[in-house]
C-alpha positions as CSV (number, residue, x, y, z in Angstrom):
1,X,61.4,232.2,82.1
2,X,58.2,231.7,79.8
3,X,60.2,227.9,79.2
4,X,60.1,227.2,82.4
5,X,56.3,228.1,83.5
6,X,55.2,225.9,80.2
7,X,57.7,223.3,80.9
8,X,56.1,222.5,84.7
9,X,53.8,220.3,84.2
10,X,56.8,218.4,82.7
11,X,58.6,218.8,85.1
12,X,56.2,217.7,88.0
13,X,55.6,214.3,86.4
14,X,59.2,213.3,85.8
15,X,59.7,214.1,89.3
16,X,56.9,212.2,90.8
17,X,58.8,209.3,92.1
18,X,61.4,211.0,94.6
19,X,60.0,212.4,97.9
20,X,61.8,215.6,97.3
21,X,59.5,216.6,94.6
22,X,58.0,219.8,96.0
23,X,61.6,220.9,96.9
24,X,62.2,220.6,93.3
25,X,59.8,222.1,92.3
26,X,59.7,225.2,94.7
27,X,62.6,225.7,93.6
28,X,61.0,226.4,89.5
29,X,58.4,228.1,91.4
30,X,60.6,230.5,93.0
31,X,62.9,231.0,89.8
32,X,60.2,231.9,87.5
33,X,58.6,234.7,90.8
34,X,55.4,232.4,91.7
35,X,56.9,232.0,95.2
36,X,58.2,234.8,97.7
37,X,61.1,234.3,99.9
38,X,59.0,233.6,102.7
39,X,57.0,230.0,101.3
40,X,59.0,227.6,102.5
41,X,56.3,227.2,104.6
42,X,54.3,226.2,101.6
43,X,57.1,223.7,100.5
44,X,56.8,221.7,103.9
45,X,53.1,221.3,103.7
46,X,53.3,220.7,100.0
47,X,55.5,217.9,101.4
48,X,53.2,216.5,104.3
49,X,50.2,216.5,101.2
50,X,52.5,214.5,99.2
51,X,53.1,212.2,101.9
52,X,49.6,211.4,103.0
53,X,48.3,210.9,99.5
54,X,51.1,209.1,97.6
55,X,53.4,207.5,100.4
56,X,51.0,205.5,102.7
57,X,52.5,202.3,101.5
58,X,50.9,199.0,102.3
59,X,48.9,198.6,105.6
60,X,50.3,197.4,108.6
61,X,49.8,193.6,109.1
62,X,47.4,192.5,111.2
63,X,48.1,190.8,114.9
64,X,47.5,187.1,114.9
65,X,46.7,185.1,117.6
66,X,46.8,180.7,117.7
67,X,43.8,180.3,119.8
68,X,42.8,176.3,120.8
69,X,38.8,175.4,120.5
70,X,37.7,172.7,122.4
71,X,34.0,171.1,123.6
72,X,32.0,168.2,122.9
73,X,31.2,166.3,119.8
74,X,28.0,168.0,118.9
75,X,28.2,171.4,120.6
76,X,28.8,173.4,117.7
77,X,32.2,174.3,117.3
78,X,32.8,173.8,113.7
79,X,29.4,175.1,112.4
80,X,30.4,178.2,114.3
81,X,33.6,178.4,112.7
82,X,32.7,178.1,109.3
83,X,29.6,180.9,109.6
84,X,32.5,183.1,111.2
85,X,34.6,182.3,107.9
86,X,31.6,182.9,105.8
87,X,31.5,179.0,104.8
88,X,28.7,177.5,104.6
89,X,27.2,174.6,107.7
90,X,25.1,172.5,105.2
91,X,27.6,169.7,105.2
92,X,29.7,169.9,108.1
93,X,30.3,167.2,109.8
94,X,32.0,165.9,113.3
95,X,35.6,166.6,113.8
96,X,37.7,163.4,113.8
97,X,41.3,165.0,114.9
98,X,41.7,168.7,114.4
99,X,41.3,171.6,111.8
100,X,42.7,174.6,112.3
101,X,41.0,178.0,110.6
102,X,41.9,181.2,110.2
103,X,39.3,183.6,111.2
104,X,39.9,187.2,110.1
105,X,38.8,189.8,111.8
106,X,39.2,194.1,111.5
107,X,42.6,194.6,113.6
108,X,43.2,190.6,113.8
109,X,43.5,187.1,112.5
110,X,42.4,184.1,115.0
111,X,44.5,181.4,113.9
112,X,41.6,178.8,115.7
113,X,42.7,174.9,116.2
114,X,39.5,173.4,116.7
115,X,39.9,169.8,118.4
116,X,37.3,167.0,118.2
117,X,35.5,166.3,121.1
118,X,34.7,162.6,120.9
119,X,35.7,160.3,124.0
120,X,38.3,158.5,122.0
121,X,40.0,162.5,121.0
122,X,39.1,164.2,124.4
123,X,42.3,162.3,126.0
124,X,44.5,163.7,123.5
125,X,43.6,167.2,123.8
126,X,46.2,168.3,125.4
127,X,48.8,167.4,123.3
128,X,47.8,170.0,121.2
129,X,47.8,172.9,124.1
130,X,51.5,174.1,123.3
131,X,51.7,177.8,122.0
132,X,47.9,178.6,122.4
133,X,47.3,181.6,123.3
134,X,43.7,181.8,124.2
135,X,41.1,178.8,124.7
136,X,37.4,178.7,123.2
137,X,35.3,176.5,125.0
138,X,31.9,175.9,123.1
139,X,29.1,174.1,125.2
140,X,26.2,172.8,124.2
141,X,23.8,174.8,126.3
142,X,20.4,172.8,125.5
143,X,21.9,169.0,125.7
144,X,21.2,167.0,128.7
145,X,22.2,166.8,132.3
146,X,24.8,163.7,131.7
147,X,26.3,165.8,128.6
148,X,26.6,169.0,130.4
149,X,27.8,167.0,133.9
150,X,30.5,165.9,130.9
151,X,31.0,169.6,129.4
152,X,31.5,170.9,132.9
153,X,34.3,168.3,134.2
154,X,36.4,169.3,130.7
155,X,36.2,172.9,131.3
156,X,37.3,172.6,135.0
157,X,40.5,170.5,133.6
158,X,40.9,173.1,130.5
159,X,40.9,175.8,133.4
160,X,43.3,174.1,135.8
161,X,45.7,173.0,133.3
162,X,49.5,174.0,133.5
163,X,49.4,175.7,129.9
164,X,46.0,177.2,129.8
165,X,45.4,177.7,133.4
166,X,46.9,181.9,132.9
167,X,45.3,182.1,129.0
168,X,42.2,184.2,128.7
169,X,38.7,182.0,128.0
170,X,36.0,183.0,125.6
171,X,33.2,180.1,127.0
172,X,30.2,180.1,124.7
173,X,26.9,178.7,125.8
174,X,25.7,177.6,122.3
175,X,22.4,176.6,120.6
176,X,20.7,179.4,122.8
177,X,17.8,179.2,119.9
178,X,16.9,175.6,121.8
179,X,13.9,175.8,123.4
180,X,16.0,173.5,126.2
181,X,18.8,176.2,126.6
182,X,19.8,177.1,129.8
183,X,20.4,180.7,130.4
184,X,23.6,182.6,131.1
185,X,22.6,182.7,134.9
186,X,22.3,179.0,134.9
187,X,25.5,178.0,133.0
188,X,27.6,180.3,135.6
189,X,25.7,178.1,138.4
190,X,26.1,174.8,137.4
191,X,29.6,174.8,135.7
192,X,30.7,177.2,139.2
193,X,32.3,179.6,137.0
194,X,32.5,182.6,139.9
195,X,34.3,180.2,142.2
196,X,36.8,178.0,140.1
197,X,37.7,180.5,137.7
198,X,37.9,183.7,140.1
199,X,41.3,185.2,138.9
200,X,41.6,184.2,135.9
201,X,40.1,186.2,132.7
202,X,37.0,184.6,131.2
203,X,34.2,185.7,129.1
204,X,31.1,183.7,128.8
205,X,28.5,184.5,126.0
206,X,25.7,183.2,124.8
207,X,25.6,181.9,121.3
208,X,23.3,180.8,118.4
209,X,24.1,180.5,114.4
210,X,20.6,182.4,114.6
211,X,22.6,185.2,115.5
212,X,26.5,185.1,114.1
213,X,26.8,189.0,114.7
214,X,26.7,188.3,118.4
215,X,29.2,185.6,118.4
216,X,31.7,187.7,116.1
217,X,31.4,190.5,118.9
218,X,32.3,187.2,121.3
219,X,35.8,186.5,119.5
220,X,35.9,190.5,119.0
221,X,36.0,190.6,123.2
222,X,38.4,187.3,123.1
223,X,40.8,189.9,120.8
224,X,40.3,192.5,123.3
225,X,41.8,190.6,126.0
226,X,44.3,188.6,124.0
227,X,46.0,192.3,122.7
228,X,46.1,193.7,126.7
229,X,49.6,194.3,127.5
230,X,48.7,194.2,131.6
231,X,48.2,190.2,132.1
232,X,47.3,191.1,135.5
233,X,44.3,188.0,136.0
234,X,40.6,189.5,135.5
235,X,37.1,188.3,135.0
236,X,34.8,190.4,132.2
């Protein structure tokens, strides 16, 4: 009996890769008297301890979502991107065609296909709409009146088209740190948001590289609706 007790320790470690170690080794316990008949109860929570601190495995993958950014050639979209990614904005330039990025987040991964928005890509944008799953549209909220007229007739299109039309919209009034921006209040007027897109799930948010925080809590809403099970149509 003296063997066994000194022989434990041993005995534990070599039996430290199978999951029925604590049966194992209740079993010693019991031999040599340092259990009564009545610890099984001991065993199974020996177990459960076992199984929270040495059989977790690997985390569970997280969601990913192919989300399509579009907007105007100078409205920010890639600059956002690449402060979302932690990259830096010092020598980004224009999109030509497309770039896609993945943009992790906590729970999530935003697989984002950013498209150019020059006239000569505009008309090719949606060639490049099959299996999104959410849209970004970025605005540029301090550029002029013929811009924005511009901005506006693209997001009604990007709203009424056949494979977006039912997607949820994250619409981001951008360069808010312009002394020219247009407010919130003034984006929803002009681009008629309550009227053309009443039914259909939209967020609009205001956003600024001044404040990146904010515009990661933007995508963090886009997440929120993209992972809703009930696609009944809303408006946030």
């Amino acid at each position: 009996m003296d063997y066994l007790k000194e022989s434990l320790p041993v005995i534990i470690i070599c039996e430290e890769s199978q999951l029925g170690i604590f049966s194992t080794v209740c079993k010693v316990l019991k031999a040599v008297g340092m259990f009564s008949q009545g610890s099984e109860d001991c065993a199974h929570i020996m177990k459960k301890c076992f199984r929270a601190l040495c059989c977790k495995g690997p985390p569970p993958p997280r969601l990913e979502y192919d989300v399509v950014c579009i907007g105007l050639t100078g409205s920010g979209k890639t600059s956002l991107l690449s402060r979302l990614c932690s990259e830096g904005t010092e020598t980004v330039v224009p999109t030509t065609g497309f770039s896609i990025k993945a943009v992790p987040f906590q729970n999530a991964i935003l697989n984002v296909k950013e498209l150019g928005g020059a006239d000569n890509i505009k008309k090719y944008w949606s060639r490049y709409y099959q299996g999104s799953q959410g849209v970004i549209f970025v605005l540029d909220s301090a550029s002029s009146e013929e811009e924005l007229e511009i901005a506006r007739n693209e997001l009604h299109s990007a709203l009424q088209h056949p494979q977006l039309c039912i997607l949820p919209f994250l619409i981001l009034a951008n360069h808010q740190d312009k002394p020219a921006a247009r407010s919130l209040q003034e984006i929803k007027k002009y681009f008629e948001l309550e009227p053309l897109a009443r039914g259909k799930r939209w967020i609009l948010q205001p956003s600024s590289l001044e404040n990146i925080e904010a515009v990661r809590e933007s995508f963090i809403q886009l997440i929120g609706q993209l992972e809703e099970k009930d696609m009944e149509p809303g408006r946030v």
